[in-house]
C-alpha positions in Angstrom: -43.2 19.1 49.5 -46.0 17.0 48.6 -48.4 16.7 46.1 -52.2 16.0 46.1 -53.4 14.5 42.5 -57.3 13.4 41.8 -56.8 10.3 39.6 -60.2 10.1 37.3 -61.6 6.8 35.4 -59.4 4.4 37.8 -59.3 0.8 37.4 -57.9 -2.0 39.7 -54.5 -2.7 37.7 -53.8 1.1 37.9 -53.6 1.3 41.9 -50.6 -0.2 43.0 -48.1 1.1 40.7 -49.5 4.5 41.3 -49.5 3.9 44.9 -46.0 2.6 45.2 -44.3 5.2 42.9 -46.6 8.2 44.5 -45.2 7.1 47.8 -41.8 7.1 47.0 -41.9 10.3 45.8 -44.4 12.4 48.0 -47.6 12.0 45.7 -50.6 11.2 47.0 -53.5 9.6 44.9 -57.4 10.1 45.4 -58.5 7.3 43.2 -62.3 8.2 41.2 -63.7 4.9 39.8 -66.0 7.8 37.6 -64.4 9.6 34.7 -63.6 13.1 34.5 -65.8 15.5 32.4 -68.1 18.5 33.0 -70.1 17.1 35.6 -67.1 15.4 37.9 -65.1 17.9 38.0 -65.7 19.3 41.3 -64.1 16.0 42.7 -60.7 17.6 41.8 -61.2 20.6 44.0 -58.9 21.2 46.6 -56.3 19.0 44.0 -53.2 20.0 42.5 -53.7 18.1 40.1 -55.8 15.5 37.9 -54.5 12.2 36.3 -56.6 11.3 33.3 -56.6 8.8 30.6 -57.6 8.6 27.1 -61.4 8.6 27.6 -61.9 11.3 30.2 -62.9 14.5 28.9 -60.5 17.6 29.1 -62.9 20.2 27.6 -62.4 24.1 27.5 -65.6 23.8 30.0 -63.8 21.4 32.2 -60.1 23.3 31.7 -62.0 26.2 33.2 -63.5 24.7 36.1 -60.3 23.1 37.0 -58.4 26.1 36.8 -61.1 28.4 38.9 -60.8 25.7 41.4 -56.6 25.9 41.4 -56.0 23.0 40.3 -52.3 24.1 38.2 -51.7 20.2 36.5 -53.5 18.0 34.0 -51.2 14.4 34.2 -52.3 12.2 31.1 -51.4 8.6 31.8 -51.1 8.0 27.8 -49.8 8.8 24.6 -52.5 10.2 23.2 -53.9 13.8 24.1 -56.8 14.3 21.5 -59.1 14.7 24.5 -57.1 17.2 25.8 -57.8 21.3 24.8 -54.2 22.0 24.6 -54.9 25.3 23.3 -57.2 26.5 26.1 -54.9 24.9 28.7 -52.3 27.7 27.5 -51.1 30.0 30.2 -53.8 27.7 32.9 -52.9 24.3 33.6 -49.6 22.4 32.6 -50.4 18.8 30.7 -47.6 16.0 30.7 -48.0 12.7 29.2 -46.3 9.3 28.7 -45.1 9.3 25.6 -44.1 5.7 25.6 -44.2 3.1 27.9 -43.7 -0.4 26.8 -43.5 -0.4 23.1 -43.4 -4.0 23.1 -46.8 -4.8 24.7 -48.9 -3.3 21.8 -46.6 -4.4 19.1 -47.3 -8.0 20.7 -50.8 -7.3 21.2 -51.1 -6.4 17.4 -49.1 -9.7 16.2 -51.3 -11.5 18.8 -54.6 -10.2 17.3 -53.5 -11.0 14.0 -52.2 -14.6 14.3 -55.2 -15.5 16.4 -57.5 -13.7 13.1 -55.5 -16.2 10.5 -55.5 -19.4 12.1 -58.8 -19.0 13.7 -57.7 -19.5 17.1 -60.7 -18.0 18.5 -62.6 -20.3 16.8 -60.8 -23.2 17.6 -60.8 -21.8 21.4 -64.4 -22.3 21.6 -65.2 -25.3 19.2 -62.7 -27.3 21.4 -64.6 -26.6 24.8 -67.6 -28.0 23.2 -65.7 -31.2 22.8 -65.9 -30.2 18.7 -62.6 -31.1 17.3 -63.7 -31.0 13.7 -61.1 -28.5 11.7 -63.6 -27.6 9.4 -63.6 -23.9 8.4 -60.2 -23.5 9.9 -57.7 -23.3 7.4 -55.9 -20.3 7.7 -52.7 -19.2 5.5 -49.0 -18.3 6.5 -48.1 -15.1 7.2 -44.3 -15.8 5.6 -44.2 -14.5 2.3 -47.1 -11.9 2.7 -46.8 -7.8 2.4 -47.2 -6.1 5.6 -47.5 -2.0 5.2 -47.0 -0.6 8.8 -48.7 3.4 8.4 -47.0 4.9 11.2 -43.5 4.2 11.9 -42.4 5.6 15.4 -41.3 3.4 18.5 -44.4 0.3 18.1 -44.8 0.7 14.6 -41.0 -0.1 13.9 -41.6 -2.8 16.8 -44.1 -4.9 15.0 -41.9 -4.0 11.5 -39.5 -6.1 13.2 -41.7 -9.0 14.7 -43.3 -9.5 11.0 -39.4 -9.5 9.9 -39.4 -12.5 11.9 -42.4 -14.0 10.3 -40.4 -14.1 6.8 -42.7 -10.9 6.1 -42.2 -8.4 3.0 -42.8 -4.8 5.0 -43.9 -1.7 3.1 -44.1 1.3 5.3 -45.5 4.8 5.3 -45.0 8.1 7.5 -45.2 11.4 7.0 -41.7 11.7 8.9 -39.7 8.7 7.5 -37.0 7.2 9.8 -33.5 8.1 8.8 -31.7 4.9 9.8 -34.9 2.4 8.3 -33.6 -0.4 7.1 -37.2 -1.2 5.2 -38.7 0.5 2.4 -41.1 3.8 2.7 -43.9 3.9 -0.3 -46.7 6.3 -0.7 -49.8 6.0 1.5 -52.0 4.6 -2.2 -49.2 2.2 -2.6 -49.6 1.0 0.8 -53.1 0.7 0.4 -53.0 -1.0 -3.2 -50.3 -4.0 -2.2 -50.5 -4.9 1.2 -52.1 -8.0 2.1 -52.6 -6.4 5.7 -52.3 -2.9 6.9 -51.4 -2.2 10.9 -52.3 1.5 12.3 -49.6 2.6 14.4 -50.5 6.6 14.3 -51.7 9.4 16.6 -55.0 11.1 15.8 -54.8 13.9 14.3 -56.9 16.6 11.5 -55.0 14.5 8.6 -55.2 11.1 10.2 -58.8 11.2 10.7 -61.0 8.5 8.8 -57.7 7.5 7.3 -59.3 4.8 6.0 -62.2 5.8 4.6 -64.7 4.8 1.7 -62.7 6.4 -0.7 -59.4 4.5 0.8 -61.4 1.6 0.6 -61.6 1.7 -3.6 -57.8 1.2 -3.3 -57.5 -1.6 -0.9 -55.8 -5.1 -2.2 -59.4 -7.2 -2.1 -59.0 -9.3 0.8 -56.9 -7.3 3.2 -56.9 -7.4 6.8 -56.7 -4.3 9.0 -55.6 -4.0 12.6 -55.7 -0.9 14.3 -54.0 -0.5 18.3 -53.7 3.4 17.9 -56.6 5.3 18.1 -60.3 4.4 17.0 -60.9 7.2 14.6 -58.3 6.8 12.0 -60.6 4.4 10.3 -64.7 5.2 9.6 -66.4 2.7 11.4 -69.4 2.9 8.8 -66.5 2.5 6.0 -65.2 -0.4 7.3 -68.4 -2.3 7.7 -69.3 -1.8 3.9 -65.6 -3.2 3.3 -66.1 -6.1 4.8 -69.8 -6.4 3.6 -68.8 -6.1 0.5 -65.4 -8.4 0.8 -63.0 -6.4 -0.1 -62.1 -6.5 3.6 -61.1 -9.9 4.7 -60.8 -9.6 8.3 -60.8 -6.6 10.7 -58.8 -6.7 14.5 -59.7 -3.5 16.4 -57.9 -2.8 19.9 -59.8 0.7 19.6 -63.0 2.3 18.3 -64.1 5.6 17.0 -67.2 6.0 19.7 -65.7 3.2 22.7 -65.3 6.3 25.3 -68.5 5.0 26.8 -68.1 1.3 26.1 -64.5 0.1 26.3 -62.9 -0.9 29.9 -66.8 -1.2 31.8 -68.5 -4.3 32.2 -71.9 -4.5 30.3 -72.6 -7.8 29.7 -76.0 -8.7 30.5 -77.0 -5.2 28.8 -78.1 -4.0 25.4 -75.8 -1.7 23.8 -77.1 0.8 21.6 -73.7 1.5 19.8 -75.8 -0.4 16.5 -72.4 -0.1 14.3 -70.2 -1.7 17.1 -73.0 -4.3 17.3 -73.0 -5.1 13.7 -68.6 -5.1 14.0 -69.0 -7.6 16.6 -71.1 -9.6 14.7 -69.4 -10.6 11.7 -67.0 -13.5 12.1 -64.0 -12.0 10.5 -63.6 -9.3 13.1 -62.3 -9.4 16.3 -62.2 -7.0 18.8 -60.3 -6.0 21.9 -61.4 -2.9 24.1 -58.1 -1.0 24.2 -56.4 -3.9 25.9 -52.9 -4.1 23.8 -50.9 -1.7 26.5 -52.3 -3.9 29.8 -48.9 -5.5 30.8 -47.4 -5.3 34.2 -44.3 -3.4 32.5 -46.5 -1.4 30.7 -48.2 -0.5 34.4 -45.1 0.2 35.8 -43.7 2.4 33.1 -46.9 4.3 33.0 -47.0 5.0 36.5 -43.1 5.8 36.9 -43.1 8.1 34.2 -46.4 10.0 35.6 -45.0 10.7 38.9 -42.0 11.9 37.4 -43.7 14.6 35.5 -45.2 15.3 38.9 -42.7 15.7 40.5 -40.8 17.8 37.8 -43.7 20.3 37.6 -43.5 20.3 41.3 -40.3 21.4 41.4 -40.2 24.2 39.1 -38.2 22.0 36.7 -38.5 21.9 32.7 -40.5 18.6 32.2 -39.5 16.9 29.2 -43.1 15.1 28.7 -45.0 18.6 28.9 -47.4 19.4 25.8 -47.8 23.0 24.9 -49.9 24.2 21.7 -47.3 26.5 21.3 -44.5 24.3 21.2 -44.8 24.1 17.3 -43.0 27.6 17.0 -39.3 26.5 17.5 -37.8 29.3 17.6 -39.9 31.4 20.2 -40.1 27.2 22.3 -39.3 28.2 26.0 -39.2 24.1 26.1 -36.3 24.3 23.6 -34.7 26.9 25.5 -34.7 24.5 28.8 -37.1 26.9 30.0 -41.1 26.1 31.4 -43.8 26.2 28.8 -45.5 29.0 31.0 
């Protein structure tokens, strides 16, 4: 039986993969270059389903629209699901997600951003093609020796625990479910804050994890201490973090996400003022470097993402429990159909 899935906010590097797998398995894919929100969501009518990703715009509004229309699947090609209504899907549309894909790409990505931040290889990058070979203002410092605290300890966040082990790092590490089997040390979130020499997000976004770091976090910081974030943009206040580093307790910044980059990150818009004044200001200061949401782009990462979509699909499809289905409900174990091997709805 086959399958007919409106795939919102698409980009080149997502096509093949999706293509391929959706072929294999009896999925076909309508690929939208716009994203999906109130005003685009007649282009799923006559879909099963919708594939979405983080920046698409999964409102009650749109949730009801879909549903009117009979489209029965929402197909999240990500981790994260804060855009997502879960509660108003209840009992409408089934969500799935990937959970993980390749752990490894934004652990890398993280180590990549932060290496390049300490020995100033962006700097270097471009002095060099100007035929400047001066090594003035250079000097960086070696990351052996130094405290890492990792906030967020799941699959990527134990990942880069164990790249930084291979730096000669001392790791500190915080989670509000703490690892059984760690074989590194968990401290309080204030302790993380008050010894590390950098600090690496590795968190979903949630109520508690909004603004974690925040102007009042930023009275406990170690002065000088670089933060890297490649989870989600709003677990650190973008006005906060500016006055950090204004104010130099903040030494350097590397941001693979940002609080307000649903309109910004993955479009072209060079050439063009952007309005986003605090993002302006972020990218002006020459301690901070951005990326715009790049750390999961690798060809495994692809693949994964796309594999692991279209077997949700195909699961749902079915009739079969899928193991990568969200349900607002699921947080009552003992009434959890999902727990039961049984459909959320």
């Amino acid at each position: 039986m086959g399958m007919n899935i409106a795939f919102f906010d698409a980009k080149d590097y997502d096509i093949p993969a999706f293509e391929r797998y959706g072929k294999e398995n009896g999925i076909s894919f309508k690929f939208y270059e716009t994203k999906l929100d109130a005003d685009t969501t007649e282009l799923a009518r006559g879909f099963d389903g919708v594939c979405v990703f983080v920046n698409d715009t999964v409102s009650a509004p749109v949730i009801d629209k879909l549903y009117g229309m009979g489209v029965k699947y929402i197909a999240l090609r990500c981790a994260g699901y804060n855009n997502v209504d879960l509660k108003h899907c209840f009992q409408k549309l089934h969500v799935v997600r990937v959970p993980a894909y390749s752990p490894y790409a934004v652990a890398e990505h993280t180590m990549a951003m932060l290496l390049t931040s300490v020995r100033r290889i962006h700097k270097a990058y471009n002095r060099t093609r100007e035929f400047n070979f001066s090594l003035n203002g250079l000097t960086g410092f070696d990351l052996h020796g130094k405290t890492v605290g990792v906030v967020g300890t799941g699959k990527i966040g134990s990942i880069f625990i164990d790249i930084c082990k291979g730096f000669g790092m001392n790791i500190l590490a915080y989670d509000k479910f703490p690892r059984q089997d760690a074989d590194f040390p968990y401290v309080s979130l204030d302790e993380i804050f008050e010894r590390s020499d950098i600090i690496s997000l590795h968190l979903p976004l949630f109520e508690d994890t909004y603004h974690l770091i925040d102007r009042e976090a930023l009275k406990k910081l170690k002065k000088g201490v670089i933060i890297l974030n490649t989870s989600r943009g709003a677990l650190i206040d973008s006005e906060a973090l500016l006055e950090g580093i204004k104010q130099r307790i903040i030494g350097a910044a590397c941001l693979d996400v940002y609080e307000e980059e649903s309109e910004l990150f993955f479009e072209d818009f060079s050439g063009h003022i952007i309005a986003d004044d605090t993002l302006a200001r972020l990218l002006s200061m020459p301690n901070v470097i951005v990326t715009s949401h790049q750390a999961f782009l690798t060809e495994e990462a692809l693949s994964n993402i796309a594999e692991t979509t279209v077997e949700n699909l195909t699961e749902l499809r079915d009739g079969k429990v899928c193991r990568n289905e969200l349900c607002y409900d699921c947080g009552n174990m003992e009434e959890c159909k999902k727990k039961r091997k049984e459909r959320c709805f």
